[in-house]
C-alpha positions as CSV (number, residue, x, y, z in Angstrom):
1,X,3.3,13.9,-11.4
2,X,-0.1,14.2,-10.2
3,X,-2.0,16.3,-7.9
4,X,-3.1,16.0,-4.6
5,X,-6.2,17.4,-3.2
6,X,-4.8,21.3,-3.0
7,X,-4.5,21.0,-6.4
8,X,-0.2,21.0,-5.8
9,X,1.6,18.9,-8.0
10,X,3.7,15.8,-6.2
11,X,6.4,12.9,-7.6
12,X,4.7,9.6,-8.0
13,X,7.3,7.0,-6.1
14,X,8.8,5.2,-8.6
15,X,9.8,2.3,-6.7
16,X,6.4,2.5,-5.0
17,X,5.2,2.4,-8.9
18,X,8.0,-0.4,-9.5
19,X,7.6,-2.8,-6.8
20,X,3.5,-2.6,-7.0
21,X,3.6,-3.4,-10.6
22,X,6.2,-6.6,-9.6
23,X,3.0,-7.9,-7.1
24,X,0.6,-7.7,-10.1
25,X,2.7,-9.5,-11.8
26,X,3.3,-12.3,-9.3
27,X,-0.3,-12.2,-8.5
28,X,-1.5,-13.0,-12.1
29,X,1.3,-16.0,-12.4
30,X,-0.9,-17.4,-9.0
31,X,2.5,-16.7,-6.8
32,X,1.0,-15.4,-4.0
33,X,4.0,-15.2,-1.6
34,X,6.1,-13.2,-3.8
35,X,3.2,-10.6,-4.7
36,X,2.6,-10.3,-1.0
37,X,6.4,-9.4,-0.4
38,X,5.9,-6.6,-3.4
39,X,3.0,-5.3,-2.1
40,X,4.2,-4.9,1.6
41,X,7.3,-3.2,-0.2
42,X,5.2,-1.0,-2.0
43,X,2.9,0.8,0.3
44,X,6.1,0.7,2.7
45,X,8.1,2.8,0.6
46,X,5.2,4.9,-0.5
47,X,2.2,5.1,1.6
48,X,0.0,6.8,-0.9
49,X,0.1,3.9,-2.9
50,X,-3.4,2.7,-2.0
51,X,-3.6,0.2,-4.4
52,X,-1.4,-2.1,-3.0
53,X,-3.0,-2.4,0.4
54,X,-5.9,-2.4,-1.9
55,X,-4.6,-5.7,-3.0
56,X,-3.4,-7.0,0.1
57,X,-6.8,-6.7,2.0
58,X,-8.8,-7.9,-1.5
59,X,-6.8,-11.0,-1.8
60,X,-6.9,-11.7,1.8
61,X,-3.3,-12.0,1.8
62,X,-2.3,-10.9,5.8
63,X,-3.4,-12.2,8.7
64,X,-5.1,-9.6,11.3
65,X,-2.2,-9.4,13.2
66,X,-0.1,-8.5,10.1
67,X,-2.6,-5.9,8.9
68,X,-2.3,-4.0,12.3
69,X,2.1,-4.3,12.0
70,X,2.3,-3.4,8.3
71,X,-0.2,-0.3,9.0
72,X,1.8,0.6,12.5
73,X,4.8,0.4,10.3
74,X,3.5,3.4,7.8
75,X,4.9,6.9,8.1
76,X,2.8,9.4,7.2
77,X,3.3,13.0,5.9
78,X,1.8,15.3,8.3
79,X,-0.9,16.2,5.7
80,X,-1.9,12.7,5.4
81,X,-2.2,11.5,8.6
82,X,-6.0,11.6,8.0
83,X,-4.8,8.5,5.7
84,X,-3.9,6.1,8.8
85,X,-7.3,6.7,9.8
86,X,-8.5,5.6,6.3
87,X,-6.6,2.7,6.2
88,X,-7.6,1.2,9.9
89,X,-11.2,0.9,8.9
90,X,-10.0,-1.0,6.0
91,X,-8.3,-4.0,8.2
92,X,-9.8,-6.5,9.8
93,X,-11.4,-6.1,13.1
């Protein structure tokens, strides 16, 4: 658990937690294909999970076009919708 900025505590996604770790994995063997696949599965089932957008947009692994699908793609909590926001000036332009 951790908590989120009301100070309420909230589940980490476990297969979030899972399939993120699985594209750290495949990124440090140099398979870059296969850690994209986690990654996308990651923040798709958990949106929270910055880091693996984090990773996507660092490692320059989606084109523009797949940035803007992957991020339309997202549902959002209604508290986090300030999140979306976030995450479009992270994209490409």
């Amino acid at each position: 658990m951790y908590l989120d900025k009301d100070g309420e505590d909230r589940e980490i996604n476990i297969s979030s937690a899972i399939c993120f770790l699985r594209g750290k994995a495949y990124e440090a063997l140099g398979n870059c294909a296969q850690a994209r696949l986690w990654y996308k599965a990651a923040i798709i089932a958990d949106p929270l999970c910055y880091e693996a957008l984090e990773c996507l947009i660092e490692n320059r692994m989606l084109t523009c076009e797949q940035e803007t699908s992957l991020l339309s793609s997202l549902e959002f909590g209604f508290e986090d919708g300030w999140l979306s926001s976030f995450y479009s000036c992270l994209i490409k332009k």
